[in-house]
C-alpha positions, -999 to +999 in steps of 0.1 A: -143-162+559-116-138+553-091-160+552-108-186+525-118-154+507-075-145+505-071-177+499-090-178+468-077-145+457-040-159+458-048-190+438-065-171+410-036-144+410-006-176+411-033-195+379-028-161+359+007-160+361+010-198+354-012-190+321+009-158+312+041-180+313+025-210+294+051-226+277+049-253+245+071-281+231+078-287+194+089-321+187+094-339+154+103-369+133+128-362+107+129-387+078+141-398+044+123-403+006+119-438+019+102-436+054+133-438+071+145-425+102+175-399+095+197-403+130+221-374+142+209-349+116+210-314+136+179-297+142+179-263+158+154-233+159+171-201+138+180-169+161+183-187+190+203-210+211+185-239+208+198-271+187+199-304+190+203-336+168+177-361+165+183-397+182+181-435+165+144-427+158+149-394+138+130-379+168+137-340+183+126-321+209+128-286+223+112-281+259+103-247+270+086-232+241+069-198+247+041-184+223+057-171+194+068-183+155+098-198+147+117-212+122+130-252+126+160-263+099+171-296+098+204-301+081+226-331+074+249-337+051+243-358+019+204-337+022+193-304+012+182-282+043+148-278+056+134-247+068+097-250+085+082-225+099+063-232+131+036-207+151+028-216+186-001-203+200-019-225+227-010-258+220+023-277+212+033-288+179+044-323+163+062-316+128+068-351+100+101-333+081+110-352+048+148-348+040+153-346-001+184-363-017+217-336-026+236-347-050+275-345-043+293-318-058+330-323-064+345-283-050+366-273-079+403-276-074+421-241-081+460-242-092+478-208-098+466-172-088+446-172-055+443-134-055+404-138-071+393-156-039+407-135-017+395-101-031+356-123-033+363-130+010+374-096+013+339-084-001+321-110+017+336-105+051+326-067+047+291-070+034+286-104+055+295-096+088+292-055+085+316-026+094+308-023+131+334-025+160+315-058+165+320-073+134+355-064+135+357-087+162+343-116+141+365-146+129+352-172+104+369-204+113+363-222+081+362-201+050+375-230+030+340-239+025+328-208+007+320-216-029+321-182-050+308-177-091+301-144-104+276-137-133+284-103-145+289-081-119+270-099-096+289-117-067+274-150-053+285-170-023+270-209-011+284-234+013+276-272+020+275-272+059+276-244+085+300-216+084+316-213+120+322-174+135+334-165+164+320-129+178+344-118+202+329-091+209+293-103+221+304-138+235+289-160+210+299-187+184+272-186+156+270-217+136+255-200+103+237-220+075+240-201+045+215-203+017+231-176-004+249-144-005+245-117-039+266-086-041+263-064-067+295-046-081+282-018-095+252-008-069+267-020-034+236-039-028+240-068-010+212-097+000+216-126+016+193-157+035+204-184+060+199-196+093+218-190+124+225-208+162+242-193+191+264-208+213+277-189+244+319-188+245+337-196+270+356-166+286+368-150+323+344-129+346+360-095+326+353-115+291+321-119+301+314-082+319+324-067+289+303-091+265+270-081+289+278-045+282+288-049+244+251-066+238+231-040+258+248-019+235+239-034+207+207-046+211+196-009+219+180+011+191+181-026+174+148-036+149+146-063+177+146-039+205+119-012+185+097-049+170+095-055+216+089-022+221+060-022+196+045-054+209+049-043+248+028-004+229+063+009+252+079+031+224+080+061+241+090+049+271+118+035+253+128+065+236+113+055+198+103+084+178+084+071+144+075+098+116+058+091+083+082+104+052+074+124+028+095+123+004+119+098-014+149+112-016+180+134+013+173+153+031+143+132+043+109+153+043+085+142+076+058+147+086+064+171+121+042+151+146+057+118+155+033+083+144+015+066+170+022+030+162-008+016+176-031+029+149-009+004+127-010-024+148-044-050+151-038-071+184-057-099+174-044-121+203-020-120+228+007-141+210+010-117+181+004-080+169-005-076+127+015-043+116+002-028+086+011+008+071+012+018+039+039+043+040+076+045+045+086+053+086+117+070+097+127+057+128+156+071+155+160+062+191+161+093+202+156+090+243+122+102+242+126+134+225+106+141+192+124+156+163+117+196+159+109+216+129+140+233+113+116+258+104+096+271+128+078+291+110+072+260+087+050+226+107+038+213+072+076+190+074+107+186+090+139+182+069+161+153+082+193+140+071+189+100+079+221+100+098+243+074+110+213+064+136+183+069+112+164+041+101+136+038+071+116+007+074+086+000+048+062-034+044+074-056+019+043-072+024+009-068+028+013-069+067+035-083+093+028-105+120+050-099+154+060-118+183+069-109+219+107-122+205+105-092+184+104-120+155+084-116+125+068-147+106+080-143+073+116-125+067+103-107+037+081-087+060+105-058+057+122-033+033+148-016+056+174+009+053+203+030+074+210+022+108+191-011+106+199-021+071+241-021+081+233-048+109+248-076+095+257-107+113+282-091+137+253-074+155+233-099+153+219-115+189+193-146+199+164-139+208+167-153+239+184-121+250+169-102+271 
């Protein structure tokens, strides 16, 4: 009796882990205005390091596909990209993507002067790839295909097909889809919306030793690592420290007891987490310890300069949902700035790291 009774206690321990590590499939049929199969267009899922293309039959498929939401594009040339978002929960999904007609632009042939185009790359290297060691490290292959108009002082940027980087630094090729690119002149703003795929380069055992160690790097204190640490409820342990701010201007103004997060967060299944606040969060990874009073005399606020670690994150929206990726369904969720809001490309990793 024993035995049976272990027996049993085994197989329903081994069927809980086979349903915690439930994986999906999305598949799809990618066609034209006319019902027609679209072979060798490339399909891959953004952030990540899968892509494909589709076969005679305009058909795709990734394998492996944990609980989550991501974001398929489809892009081929002669078509305008498609984006779809996709949100797996407990079932695999079958996607019908209708490719639109792009018109063929002729890229404008420029005689004389050059210096324009290089002082427009020269801004959009720096505000495109950021100012880190790591993006120092990157290497556009083909900046022959950026297209650059500016309206005033505004500074825009579009390509055709997939810009090319090399990221020395972390180890990866990044074949980036770029939607668009604005820099203002006068504020230093900078926005800009694509889609990304990772490949892993090629390198020797020290290449690749330093590239493990040059991602654990970066992905620390990242909005991927705190989004993880939020879903796992393991900020502490990982050394977050949230306050509310006061105030809207440096010094910052916090409040002096850190946030618990989870009074924010509505686990309404355990795919996702809905984060909703209503009030702008500093954020630091600060190894566990909780910022102290400059005043100790004073515990109504604590006066903070951001610093070069600081980050302010606010809802865009009316709430956010999150994955165990550390993805976020739609990328408007967030209004960031500091530490976060200089990530640019050359920090960027898929979020199959882990």
């Amino acid at each position: 009796m024993k035995r049976i009774t272990l027996s049993i206690f085994i197989i329903l321990i081994c069927s809980g882990i086979l349903k915690a590590q439930e994986v999906f499939n999305i598949t799809g049929t990618v066609l034209n205005g006319k019902n027609e199969a679209i072979e060798r267009a490339t399909v891959f899922i953004d952030g990540s390091q899968k892509g494909t293309v589709t076969n005679a039959q305009g058909e795709f498929k990734f394998s492996n596909i944990k609980p989550g939401t991501y974001q398929v594009i489809v892009s081929m040339i002669g078509y305008s990209s498609k984006k779809q978002n996709v949100i797996i929960q407990n079932q695999s999904i079958s996607l019908n993507i209708i490719m639109i007609d792009k018109p063929t632009i002729l890229r404008e042939v420029v005689i004389g002067n050059n210096s324009q185009r290089k002082e427009n790359i020269k801004i959009f290297l720096k505000n495109f790839l950021g100012e880190s060691e790591n993006a120092k490290q990157c290497k556009i292959l083909n900046l022959e295909i950026l297209d650059f108009s500016t309206i005033k002082k505004i500074l825009e940027a579009t390509t055709d097909d997939f810009l090319i980087i090399e990221n020395k630094s972390l180890g990866y090729r990044i074949k980036y889809l770029l939607r668009n690119f604005r820099y203002n002149k006068e504020t230093g703003v900078t926005s800009y919306d694509g889609e990304s795929m990772f490949e892993n380069l090629e390198g020797s055992d020290n290449e690749k030793n330093d590239w493990i160690a040059n991602r654990k790097e970066a992905y620390e204190g990242s909005l991927m690592h705190y989004l993880r640490s939020l879903y796992k409820n393991t900020l502490t342990q990982e050394g977050f420290v949230t306050h509310e701010v006061m105030n809207n201007i440096q010094p910052l103004q916090l409040a002096p007891i850190p946030v618990d997060m989870e009074k924010y967060i509505n686990r309404t299944d355990s795919n996702f987490v809905k984060l909703k606040f209503k009030t702008r969060l500093y954020v630091v990874l600060n190894k566990g310890k909780a910022l102290i009073s400059d005043n100790p005399d004073d515990k109504k606020t604590i006066t903070q300069w951001m610093g070069k670690h600081g980050s302010i994150v606010r809802l865009f929206l009316d709430e956010a949902m999150v994955d165990s990726k550390g993805s976020y369904v739609d990328y408007r969720s967030f209004f960031i700035q500091g530490f976060w809001g200089g990530k640019r490309i050359g920090d960027q990793l898929p979020f199959e790291y882990n």
